[in-house]
C-alpha positions in Angstrom: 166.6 -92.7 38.9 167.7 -94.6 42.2 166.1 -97.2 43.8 163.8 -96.6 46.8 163.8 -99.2 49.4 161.4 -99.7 51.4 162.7 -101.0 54.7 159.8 -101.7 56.4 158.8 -104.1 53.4 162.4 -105.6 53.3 162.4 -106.8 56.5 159.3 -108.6 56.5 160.8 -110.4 53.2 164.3 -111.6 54.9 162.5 -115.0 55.5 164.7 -117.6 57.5 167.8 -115.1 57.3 165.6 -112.3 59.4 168.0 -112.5 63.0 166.0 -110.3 64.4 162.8 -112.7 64.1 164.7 -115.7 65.2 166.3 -113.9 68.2 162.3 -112.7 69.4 161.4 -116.3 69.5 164.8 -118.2 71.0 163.5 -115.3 73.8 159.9 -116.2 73.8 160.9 -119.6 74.2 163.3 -119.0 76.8 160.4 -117.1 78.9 158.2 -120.1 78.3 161.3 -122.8 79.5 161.9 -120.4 82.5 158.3 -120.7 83.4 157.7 -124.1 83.0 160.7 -124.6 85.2 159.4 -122.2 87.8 156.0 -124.2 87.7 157.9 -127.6 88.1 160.1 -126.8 91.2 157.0 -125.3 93.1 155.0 -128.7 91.7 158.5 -130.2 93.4 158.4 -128.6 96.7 154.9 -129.2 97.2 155.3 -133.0 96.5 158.4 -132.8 98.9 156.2 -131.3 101.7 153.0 -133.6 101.0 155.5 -136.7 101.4 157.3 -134.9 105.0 153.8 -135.0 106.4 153.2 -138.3 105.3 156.0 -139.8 106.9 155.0 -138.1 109.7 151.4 -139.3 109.7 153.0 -142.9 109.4 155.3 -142.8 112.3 152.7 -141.0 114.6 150.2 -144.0 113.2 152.7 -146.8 114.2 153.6 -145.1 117.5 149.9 -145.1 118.3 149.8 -148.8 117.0 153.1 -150.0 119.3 151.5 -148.1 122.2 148.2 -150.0 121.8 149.7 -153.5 121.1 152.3 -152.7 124.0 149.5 -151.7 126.6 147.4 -155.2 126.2 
């Protein structure tokens, strides 16, 4: 009599040898690096335009403060 295999129950038994396991989650945490990476250059940009406006602010605030000191 031969043997019957049952695939479906083999590969659920290859353990740390199952390729096909390791490859889903190298690719799930490939997605999740990609993300993060997404999320930190927009966290990036937005810091880079918060500190624009704030240099801005500070020159308008010592322009205001030269013209006031200069007209006394």
């Amino acid at each position: 009599m031969k043997d019957v295999v049952d695939f479906k129950k083999a590969k659920d038994e290859r353990g740390i040898h199952d390729l096909e396991r390791t490859i889903d989650k190298l690719r799930n945490n490939l997605r999740d690096l990609i993300n993060m990476n997404d999320q930190y250059k927009k966290l990036l940009a937005d810091q880079a335009d918060k500190i624009i406006k704030l240099e801005k602010e500070n020159k308008d605030l010592k322009e205001e403060r030269s013209d006031y000191y200069g007209a006394s």
